[in-house]
C-alpha positions in Angstrom: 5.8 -37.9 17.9 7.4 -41.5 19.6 10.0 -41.8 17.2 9.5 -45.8 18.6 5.7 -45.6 18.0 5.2 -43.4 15.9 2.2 -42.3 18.6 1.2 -38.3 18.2 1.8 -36.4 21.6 -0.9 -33.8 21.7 -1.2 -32.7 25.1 -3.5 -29.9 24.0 -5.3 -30.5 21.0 -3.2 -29.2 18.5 -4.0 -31.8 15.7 -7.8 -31.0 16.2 -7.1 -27.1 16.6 -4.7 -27.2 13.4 -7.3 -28.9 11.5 -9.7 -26.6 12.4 -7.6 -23.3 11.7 -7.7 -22.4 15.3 -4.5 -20.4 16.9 -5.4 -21.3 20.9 -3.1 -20.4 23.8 -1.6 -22.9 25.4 -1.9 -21.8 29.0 -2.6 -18.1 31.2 1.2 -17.2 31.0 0.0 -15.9 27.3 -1.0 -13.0 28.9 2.7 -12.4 30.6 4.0 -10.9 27.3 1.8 -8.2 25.1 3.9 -9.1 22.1 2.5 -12.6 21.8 -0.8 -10.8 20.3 0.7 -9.5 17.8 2.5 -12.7 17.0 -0.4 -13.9 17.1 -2.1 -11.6 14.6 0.8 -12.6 12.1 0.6 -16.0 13.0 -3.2 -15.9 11.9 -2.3 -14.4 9.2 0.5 -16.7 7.9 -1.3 -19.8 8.6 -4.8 -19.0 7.9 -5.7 -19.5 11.6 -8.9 -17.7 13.6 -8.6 -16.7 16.8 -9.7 -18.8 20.1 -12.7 -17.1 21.8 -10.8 -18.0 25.5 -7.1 -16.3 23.8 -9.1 -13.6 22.8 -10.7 -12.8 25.9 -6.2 -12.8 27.2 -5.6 -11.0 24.6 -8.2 -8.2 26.0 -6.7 -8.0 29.2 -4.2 -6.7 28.2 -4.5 -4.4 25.8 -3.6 -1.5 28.0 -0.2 -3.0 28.1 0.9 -2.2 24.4 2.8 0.9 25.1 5.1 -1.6 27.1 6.5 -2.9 23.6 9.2 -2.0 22.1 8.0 0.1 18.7 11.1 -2.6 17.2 9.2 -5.1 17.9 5.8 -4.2 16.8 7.7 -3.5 13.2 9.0 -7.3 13.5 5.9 -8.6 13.8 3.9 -6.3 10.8 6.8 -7.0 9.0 6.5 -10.3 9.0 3.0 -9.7 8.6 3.4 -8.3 5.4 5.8 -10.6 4.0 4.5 -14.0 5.0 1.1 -13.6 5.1 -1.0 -16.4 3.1 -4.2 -14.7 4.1 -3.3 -11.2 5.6 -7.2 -9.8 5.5 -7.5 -11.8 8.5 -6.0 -9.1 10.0 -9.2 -7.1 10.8 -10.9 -10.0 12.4 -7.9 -10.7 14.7 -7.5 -7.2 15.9 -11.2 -7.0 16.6 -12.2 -9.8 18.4 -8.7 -9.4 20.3 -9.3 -5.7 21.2 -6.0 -4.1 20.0 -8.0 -2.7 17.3 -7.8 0.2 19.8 -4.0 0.6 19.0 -5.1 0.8 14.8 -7.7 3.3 14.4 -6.8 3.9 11.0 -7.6 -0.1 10.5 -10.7 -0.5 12.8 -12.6 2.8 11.6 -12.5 0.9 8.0 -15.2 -1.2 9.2 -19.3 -0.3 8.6 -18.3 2.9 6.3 -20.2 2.0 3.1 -19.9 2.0 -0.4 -22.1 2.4 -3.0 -22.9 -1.5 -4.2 -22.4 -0.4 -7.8 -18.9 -0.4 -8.1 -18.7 -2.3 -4.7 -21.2 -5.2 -4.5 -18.6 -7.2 -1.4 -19.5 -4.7 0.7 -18.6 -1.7 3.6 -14.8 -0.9 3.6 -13.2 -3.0 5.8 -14.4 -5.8 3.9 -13.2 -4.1 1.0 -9.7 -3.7 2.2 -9.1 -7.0 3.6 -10.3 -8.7 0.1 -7.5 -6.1 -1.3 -4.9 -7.2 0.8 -5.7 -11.0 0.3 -5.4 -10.1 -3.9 -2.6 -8.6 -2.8 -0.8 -11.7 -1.6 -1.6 -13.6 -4.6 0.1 -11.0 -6.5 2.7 -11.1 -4.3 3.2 -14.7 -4.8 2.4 -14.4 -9.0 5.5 -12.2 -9.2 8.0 -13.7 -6.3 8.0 -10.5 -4.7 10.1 -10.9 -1.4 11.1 -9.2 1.4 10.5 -5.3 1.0 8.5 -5.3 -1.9 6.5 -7.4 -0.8 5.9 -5.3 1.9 5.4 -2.1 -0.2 2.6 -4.1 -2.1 1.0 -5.2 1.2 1.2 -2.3 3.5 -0.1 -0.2 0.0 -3.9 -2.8 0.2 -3.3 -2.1 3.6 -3.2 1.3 3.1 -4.7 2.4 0.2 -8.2 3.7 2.0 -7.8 4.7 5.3 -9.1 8.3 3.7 -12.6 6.7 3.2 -14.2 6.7 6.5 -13.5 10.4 7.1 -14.2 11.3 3.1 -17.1 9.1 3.0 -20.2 11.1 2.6 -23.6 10.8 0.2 -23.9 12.8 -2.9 -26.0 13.0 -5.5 -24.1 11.4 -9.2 -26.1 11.1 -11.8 -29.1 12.2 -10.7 -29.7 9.8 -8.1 -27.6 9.8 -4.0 -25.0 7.6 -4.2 -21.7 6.9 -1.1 -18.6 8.3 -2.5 -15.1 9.1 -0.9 -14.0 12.5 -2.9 -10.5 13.4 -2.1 -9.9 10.1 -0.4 -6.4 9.2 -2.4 -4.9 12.4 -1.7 -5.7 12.0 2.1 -4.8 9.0 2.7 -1.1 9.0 2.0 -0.6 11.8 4.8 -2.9 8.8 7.1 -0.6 5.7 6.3 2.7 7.5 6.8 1.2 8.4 10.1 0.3 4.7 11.2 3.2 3.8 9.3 6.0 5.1 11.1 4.2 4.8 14.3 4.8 1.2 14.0 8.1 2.0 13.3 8.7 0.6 9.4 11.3 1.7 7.8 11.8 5.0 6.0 12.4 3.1 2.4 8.8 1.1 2.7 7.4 4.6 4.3 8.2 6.4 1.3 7.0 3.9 -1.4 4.1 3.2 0.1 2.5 7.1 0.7 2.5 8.0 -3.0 1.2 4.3 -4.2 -1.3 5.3 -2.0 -2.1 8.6 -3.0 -2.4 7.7 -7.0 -3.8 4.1 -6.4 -7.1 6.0 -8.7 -4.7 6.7 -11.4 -6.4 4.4 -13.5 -9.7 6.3 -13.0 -8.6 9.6 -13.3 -6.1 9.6 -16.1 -8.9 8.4 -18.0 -9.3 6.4 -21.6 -7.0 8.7 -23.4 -3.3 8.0 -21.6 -0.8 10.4 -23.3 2.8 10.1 -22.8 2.7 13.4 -21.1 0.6 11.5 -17.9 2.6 8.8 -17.6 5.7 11.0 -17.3 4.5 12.7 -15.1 2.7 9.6 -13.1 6.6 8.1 -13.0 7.6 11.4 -11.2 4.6 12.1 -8.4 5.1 8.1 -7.6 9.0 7.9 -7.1 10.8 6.6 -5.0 7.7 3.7 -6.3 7.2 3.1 -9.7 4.2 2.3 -12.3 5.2 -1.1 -12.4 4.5 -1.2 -8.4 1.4 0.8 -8.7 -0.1 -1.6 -11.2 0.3 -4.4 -8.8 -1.9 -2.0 -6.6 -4.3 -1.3 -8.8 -4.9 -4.5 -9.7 -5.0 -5.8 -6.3 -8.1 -3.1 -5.7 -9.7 -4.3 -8.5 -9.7 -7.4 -7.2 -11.1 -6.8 -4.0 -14.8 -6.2 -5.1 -16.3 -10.0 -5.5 -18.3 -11.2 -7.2 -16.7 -8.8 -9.9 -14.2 -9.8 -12.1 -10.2 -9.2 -10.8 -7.6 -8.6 -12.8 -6.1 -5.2 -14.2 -8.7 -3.1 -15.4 -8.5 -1.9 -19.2 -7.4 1.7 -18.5 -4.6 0.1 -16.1 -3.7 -1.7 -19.1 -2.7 1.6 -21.5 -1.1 3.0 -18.3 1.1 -0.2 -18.6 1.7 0.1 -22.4 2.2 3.8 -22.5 4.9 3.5 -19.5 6.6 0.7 -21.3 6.6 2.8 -24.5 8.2 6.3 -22.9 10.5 3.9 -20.6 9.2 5.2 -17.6 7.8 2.0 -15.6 10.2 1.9 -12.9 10.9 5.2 -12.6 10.8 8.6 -14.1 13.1 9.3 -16.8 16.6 11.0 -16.6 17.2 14.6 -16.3 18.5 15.6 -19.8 19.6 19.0 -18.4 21.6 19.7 -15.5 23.5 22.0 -13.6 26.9 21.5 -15.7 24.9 22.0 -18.4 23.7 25.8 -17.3 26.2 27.3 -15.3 28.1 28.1 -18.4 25.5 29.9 -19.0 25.9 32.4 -15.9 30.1 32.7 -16.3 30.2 29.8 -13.6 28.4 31.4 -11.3 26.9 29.3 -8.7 23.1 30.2 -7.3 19.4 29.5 -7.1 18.8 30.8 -10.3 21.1 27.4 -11.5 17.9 25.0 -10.0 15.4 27.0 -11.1 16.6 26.8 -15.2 16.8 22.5 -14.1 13.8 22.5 -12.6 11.8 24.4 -15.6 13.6 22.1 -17.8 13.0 18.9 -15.9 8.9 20.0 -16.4 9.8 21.1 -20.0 10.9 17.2 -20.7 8.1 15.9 -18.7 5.6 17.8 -21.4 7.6 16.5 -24.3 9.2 19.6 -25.3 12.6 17.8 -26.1 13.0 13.9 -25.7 17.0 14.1 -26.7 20.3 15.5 -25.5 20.8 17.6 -28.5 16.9 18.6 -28.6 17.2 19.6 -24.9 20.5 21.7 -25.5 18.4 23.6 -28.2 15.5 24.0 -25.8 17.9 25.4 -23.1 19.6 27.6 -25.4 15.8 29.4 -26.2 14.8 29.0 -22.8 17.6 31.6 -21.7 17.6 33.9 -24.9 13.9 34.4 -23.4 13.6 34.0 -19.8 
């Protein structure tokens, strides 16, 4: 801008390009650096920007050149993916049209794999995953989540069904074939630790995001009747995450499946209020019983034997079987008279 003026300077149709939502290279020496894609991809992401045809066809000449970035760098730029982007399901469109979908499998093979249109009238997967991820920023933004845990929430979406295209399969469910992904949650925390760390993020994210990932059905298969028992023991398979976190992930899911209604489905709900009841919604409870407390038991003899008595009472408290420091000290007592 002239200060003087006040006349725009737009030597390459940036007002017109930002108007559109089009992230253009400004000359050929875009291609002189491979890292500029991916700031690119967050850029799109950030600003709600699709991708110029011409940048894209740079961006594909040089794809080969991605093992010439520092792995530091690629986590800068998904880092900043996750915790700025406004619309981060454009993600899927930007890697494809640039060609380093190549370097993503576990993103790119989301696309085409379908879904039955029952419970997911939007569409195949991909399309799925990137409404998930966009819900997921809304969240994000709902509950001020910054930095880190916004990034837990967002590489979760990400995330949570890279297990569907290899899971994906038709089978027959009440009496008719139906597309169905059995086993998909369990796989796909092994899948997103994989493309996690080979990005490079950080071992604290890493080790949120795997078991969000592989409970993100909890909802479903806890069922209507949510005892204290199950959400114990929910708190405990998701830590270092929490319920609290998984909640945001569930409902971010739920919202990804248009024109369906969002929001936290009702089962999510007595997840939420059974958690808050037993105390367990960021994080599982306590353990009532530990070492100092047993070794007495075996003249202060240090051993094994000392972790397995904890562990058996840790999963004794999980069930219920004592809720109290003096109800657990009367559980261990019987637990040794017996064992």
């Amino acid at each position: 801008m002239d200060p003087v003026d006040e006349t725009l300077l737009d030597y390459f149709g940036g007002e017109a390009d930002l108007q559109n939502r089009i992230l253009r290279a400004t000359s050929s020496a875009f291609s002189e650096d491979p890292l500029r894609v991916l700031r690119g991809m967050q850029f799109a992401c950030r600003f709600d920007l699709t991708l110029d045809p011409a940048t894209a066809v740079m961006c594909r000449s040089i794809v080969d050149q991605f093992d010439t970035i520092a792995k530091e760098r690629v986590a800068d730029e998904f880092m900043k993916w996750a915790e700025c982007g406004s619309k981060p399901g454009r993600i899927g469109e930007y890697l494809k049209s640039s060609g380093w979908d190549a370097h993503f499998p576990e993103i790119a093979q989301l696309s085409g794999v379908p879904q039955d249109p029952t419970w997911h009238p939007e569409g195949d997967v991909g399309t799925h995953t990137m409404l998930v991820v966009d819900a997921a920023a809304r969240i994000a933004e709902r509950e001020a989540l910054m930095g880190d845990a916004r990034a837990v929430l967002l590489f979760s979406a990400l995330a949570h069904d890279f297990a569907k295209p290899p899971t994906t399969q038709l089978r027959e469910r009440d009496g008719r074939m139906r597309w169905s992904s059995w086993g998909h949650e369990a796989a796909g925390g092994p899948m997103a630790r994989v493309f996690l760390q080979r990005i490079c993020i950080k071992t604290s994210i890493v080790e949120q995001v795997v078991p969000l990932v592989e409970n993100h059905l909890a909802a479903s298969t806890l069922g209507r009747d949510v005892s204290s028992r199950a959400v114990r023991r929910l708190a405990m398979r998701l830590a270092p995450a929490s319920i609290d976190q998984l909640l945001l992930l569930i409902e971010a899911d739920h919202s990804g499946r248009p024109p369906l209604p969002g929001g936290l489905p009702e089962n999510a709900i007595r997840i939420r209020n059974e958690a808050q009841r037993n105390a367990v919604s960021q994080g599982p409870p306590q353990a009532l019983i530990l070492g100092r407390h047993v070794i007495p038991y075996f003249d202060g003899k240090p051993g094994k034997h000392i972790g397995e008595v904890t562990d058996a009472a840790y999963q004794a408290q999980l069930d219920g079987e004592f809720s109290d420091d003096a109800g657990a000290m009367i559980w261990l007592k019987h637990f040794l008279k017996v064992m």
